[in-house]
C-alpha positions as CSV (number, residue, x, y, z in Angstrom):
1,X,0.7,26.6,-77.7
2,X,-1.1,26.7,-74.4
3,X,0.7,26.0,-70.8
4,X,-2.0,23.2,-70.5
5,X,-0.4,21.3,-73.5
6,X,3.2,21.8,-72.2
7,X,2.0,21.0,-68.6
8,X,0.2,17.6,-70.0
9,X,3.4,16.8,-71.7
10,X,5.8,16.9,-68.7
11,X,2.8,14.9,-66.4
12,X,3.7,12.4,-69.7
13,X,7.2,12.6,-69.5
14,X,7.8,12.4,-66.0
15,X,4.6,10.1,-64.7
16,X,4.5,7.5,-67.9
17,X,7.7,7.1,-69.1
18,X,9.8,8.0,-66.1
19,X,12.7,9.9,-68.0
20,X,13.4,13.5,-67.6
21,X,13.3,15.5,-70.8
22,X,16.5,16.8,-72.4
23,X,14.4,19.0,-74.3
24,X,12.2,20.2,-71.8
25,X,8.5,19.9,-71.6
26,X,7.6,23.0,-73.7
27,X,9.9,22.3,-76.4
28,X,8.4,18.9,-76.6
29,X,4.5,20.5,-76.2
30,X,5.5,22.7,-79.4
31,X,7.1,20.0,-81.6
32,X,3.5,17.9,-80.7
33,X,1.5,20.8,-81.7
34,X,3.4,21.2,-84.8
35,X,3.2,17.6,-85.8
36,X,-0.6,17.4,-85.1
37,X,-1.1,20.6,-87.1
38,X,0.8,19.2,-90.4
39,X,-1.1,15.6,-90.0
40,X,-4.3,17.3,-89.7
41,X,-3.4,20.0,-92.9
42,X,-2.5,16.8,-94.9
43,X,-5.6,14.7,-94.1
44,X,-8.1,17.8,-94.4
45,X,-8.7,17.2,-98.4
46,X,-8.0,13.1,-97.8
47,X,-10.5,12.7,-94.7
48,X,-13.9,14.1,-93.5
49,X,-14.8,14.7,-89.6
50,X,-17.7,12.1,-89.9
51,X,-15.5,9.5,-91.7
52,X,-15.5,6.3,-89.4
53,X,-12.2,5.1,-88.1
54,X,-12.1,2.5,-91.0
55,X,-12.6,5.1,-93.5
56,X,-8.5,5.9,-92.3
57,X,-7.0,3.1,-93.2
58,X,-9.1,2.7,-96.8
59,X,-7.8,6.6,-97.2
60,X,-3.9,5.4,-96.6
61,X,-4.5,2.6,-99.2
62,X,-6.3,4.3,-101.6
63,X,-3.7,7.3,-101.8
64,X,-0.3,5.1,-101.0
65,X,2.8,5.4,-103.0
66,X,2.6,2.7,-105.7
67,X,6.7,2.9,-105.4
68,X,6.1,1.5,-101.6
69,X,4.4,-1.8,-102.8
């Protein structure tokens, strides 16, 4: 994780949603990191880098959970 990440982070904590961190800004930068990572492992085989912003939401339906309908 790079200090630029972390340092973005606490500008986001502190400047647009006023509240200090309990975790701390780097904590927070690595759990973001993290989370981005797994999203983007997931929708690698799902999504293509030229797919058009509709192409998401036809993804999400086309692979949902029939038990969620």
């Amino acid at each position: 994780m790079s200090e630029d990440v972390a340092r973005l982070v606490e500008i986001s904590i502190r400047d647009l949603h006023g509240i200090d961190s309990r975790a701390g800004a780097a904590a927070v930068a690595r759990e973001v990191v993290r989370l981005n990572m797994a999203v983007r492992d997931l929708a690698r085989p799902v999504l293509h880098f030229s797919d058009q912003p509709a192409d998401f939401a036809a993804a999400l339906l086309r692979h949902a959970d029939p038990a969620n309908a």
